[in-house]
Every structure is written in C-alpha cells, then in structure tokens.
C-alpha positions in Angstrom: 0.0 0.0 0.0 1.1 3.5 -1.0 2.4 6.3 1.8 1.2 9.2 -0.5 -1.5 9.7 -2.8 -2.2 9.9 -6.6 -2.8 13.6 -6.6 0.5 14.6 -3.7 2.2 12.4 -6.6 0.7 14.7 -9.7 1.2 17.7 -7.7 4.9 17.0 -7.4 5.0 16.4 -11.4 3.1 19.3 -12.2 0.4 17.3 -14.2 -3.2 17.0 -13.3 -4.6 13.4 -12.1 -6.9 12.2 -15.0 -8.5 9.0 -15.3 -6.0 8.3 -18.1 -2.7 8.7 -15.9 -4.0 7.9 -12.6 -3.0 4.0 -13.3 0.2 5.0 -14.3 0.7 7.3 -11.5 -0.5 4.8 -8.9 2.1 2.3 -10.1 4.8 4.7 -9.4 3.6 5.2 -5.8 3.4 1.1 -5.4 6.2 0.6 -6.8 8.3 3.0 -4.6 6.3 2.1 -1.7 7.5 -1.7 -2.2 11.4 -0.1 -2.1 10.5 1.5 1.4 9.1 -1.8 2.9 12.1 -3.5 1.8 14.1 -0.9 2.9 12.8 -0.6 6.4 12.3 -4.2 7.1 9.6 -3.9 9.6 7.7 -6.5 11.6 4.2 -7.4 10.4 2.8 -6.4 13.6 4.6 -3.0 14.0 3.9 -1.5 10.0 4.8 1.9 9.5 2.2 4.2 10.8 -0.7 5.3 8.6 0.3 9.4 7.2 3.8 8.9 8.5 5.4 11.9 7.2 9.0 10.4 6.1 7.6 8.0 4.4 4.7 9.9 2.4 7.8 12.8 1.3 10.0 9.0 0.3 7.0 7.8 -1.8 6.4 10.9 -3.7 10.4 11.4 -4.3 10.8 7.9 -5.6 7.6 8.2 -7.6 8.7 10.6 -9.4 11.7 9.3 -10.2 9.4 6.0 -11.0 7.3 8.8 -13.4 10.3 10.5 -15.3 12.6 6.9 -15.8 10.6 6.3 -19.1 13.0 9.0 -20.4 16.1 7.5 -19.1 15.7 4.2 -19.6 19.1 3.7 -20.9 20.2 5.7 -17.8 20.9 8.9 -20.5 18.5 11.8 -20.4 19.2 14.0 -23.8 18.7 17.6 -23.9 19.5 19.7 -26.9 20.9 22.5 -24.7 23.0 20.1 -22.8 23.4 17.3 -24.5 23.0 14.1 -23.0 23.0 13.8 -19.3 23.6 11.0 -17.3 20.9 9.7 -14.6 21.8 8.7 -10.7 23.4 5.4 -10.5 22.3 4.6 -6.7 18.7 4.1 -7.3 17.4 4.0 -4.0 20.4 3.8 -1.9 20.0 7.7 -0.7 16.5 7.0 -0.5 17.3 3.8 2.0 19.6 6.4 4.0 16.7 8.4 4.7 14.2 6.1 5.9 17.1 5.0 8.8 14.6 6.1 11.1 11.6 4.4 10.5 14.0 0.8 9.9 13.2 -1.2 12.5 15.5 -4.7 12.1 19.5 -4.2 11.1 20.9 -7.5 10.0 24.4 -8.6 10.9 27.2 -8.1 8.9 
C-alpha cells in the first residue's frame, strides 16, 4: 500500500490526475512504496504508521523518479541545450539512508 496519494504524486510532477494517468501514476507510488518496505524491514505487527510523514515525502520522491525513468531508460536523459546527461546510479540507496529512522531490524554483517 502507497504512503502518498495519486494527486500529492501529480502535484509534485506538475500534471493534473486524469483517469488516463491515474494508473500510471499509482504504479509509481506502489512501486516506490514496495522499495520503502524492503528498505525498512519492519515486523508485520509494528507496520509503518498510517500518514507517517517520512515515508509519504520517500513515496512521492521515488515516484517521481518512477514517473520520469521512461525517459532514461538507458540511464541517458538527452537535452539539446545540454546534450545528454547521465541519470543517478544509486537508485534507491540515498533514499534507504533516509528512511534510517523508520527501519526497524539491522541485519548482521
């Protein structure tokens, strides 16, 4: 289940929430939302807390990124003023980083 919703996800795109995208757009917010639970590895009886702010601000940041990677798929975003610029390599490693606080087991290394 999603942290954010469809339209906090359009609102940080700039688009407006249509039956057309809203499929599209709640995909992104599952899929990033998936990344978090993985990330945060918490206990089936202790799930993070329904409108839990960190996670919500994670979900819409990934989502995004979710949104815009159909135009990097090959990791290359191409401008003409720029030329082509390279996307982030860590995928959601500073995202992980952030939700430290809201990870609730540590495994041993």
């Amino acid at each position: 289940m999603a942290y954010a919703t469809v339209d906090q996800l359009a609102a940080a795109l700039r688009v407006t929430a249509a039956p057309a995208n809203t499929p599209a757009l709640q995909a992104c917010l599952d899929a990033a939302a998936s990344e978090i639970d993985h990330a945060v590895d918490r206990l089936e009886t202790n799930p993070i807390p329904t409108g839990d702010a960190l996670a919500q601000r994670v979900n819409v940041l990934r989502g995004v990124e979710w949104w815009k990677s159909n135009d990097a798929a090959f990791g290359v975003i191409g401008f003409d003023q720029t030329g082509a610029l390279q996307a982030p390599r860590d995928g959601f490693a500073r995202h992980e980083r952030t939700l430290i606080p809201l990870k609730e087991q540590f495994g041993v290394a």
